[in-house]
C-alpha positions in Angstrom: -48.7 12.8 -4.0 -48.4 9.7 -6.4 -49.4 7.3 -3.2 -52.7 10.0 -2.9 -53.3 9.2 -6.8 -52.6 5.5 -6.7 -54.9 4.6 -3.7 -57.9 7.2 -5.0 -57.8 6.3 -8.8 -57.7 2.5 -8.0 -60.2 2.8 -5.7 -58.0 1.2 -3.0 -57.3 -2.1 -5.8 -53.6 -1.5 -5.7 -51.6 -1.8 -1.9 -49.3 1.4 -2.1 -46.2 1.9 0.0 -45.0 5.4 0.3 -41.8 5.6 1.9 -38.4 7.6 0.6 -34.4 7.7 1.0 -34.3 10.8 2.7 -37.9 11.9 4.3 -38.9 14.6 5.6 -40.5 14.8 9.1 -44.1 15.7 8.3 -45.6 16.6 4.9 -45.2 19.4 2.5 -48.6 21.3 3.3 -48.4 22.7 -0.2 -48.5 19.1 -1.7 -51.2 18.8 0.5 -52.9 22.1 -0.4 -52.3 20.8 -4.0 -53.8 17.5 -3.7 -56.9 19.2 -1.9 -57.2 21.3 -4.9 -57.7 17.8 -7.2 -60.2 16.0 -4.4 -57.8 13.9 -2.8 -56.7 14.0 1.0 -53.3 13.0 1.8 -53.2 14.4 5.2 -53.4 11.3 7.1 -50.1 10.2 5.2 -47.1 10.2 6.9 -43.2 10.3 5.8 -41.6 6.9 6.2 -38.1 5.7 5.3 -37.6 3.2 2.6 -36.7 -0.4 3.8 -35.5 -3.2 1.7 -38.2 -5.2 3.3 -40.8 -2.8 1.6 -38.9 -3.3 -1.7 -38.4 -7.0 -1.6 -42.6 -7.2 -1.3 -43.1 -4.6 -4.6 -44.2 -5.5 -7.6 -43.2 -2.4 -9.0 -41.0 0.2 -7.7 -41.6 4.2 -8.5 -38.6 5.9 -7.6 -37.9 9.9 -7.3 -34.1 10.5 -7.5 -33.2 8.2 -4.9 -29.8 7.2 -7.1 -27.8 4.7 -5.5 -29.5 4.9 -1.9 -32.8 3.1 -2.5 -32.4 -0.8 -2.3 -32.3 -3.0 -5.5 -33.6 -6.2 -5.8 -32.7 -8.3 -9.3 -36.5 -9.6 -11.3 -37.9 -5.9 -9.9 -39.8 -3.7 -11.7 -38.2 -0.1 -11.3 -38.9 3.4 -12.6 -37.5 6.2 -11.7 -39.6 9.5 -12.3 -37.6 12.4 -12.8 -39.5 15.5 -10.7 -39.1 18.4 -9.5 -38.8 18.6 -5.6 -41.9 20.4 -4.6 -40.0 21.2 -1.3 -40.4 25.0 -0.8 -42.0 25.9 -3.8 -45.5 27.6 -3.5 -48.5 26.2 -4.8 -48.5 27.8 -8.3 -45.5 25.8 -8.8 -46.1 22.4 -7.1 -49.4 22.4 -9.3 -47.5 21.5 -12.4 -45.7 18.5 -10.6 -48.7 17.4 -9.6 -50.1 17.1 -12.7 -47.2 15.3 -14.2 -47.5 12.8 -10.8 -51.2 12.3 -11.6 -50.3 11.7 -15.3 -47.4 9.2 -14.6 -49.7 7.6 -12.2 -52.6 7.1 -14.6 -49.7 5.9 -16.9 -49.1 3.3 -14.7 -52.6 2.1 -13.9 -53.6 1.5 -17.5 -50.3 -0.5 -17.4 -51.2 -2.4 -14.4 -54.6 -3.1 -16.1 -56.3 -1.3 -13.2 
C-alpha cells in the first residue's frame, strides 16, 4: 500500500522498491480492495523478498517490523513504521491502516521535497 501511494502521489518522480522480510505469495486482496476504494491500483504489484542489493541502492529505507531481519547499511536513511498487519483483517479494518500508510507517505513526500 505505501509503494501504491508513493508511485501515484509522486506521479512516478520517486523509484519505489517494494519488497519485505517475510512476503507473502500474492497480495492481500483486501489491501487491494482498499487501495481501490482511494483511486489507486496495486494489482499489478507483486510480493518480493528484500535483498541487501535493493537496500544498498535506497536513499531511504521504510521499514514495517522487519526487526533484525532486514539488511542494514551504515549512512542509510531508515524508518520503521509501526502498523498493523492488515493480513486477515476485513476491509473495515484495513481502511484505518491505510490511512495512516497514506499519511506517513505524504509525510515523507513533503520531506523528500516531492
Amino acid at each position: 500500500m505505501a509503494a501504491g501511494y508513493l508511485r501515484d502521489l509522486t506521479g512516478g518522480a520517486v523509484d519505489v522498491y517494494s519488497a519485505g522480510s517475510e512476503p507473502a505469495d500474492s497480495l492481500n486482496p483486501v489491501a487491494v480492495q482498499a487501495m481501490l476504494e482511494d483511486g489507486i491500483d496495486i494489482t499489478g504489484a507483486a510480493p518480493r523478498i528484500l535483498t541487501p542489493d535493493a537496500v544498498l541502492h535506497a536513499d531511504v529505507v521504510i521499514t514495517m517490523g522487519c526487526g533484525d531481519v532486514c539488511p542494514v547499511f551504515p549512512g542509510k536513511r531508515y524508518e520503521d513504521w509501526d502498523l498493523s498487519d492488515p493480513a486477515g483483517l476485513d476491509l473495515a479494518e484495513v481502511r484505518p491502516i491505510r490511512d495512516e500508510i497514506r499519511q506517513r507517505v505524504e509525510a515523507l513526500i513533503s520531506e523528500l521535497g516531492q
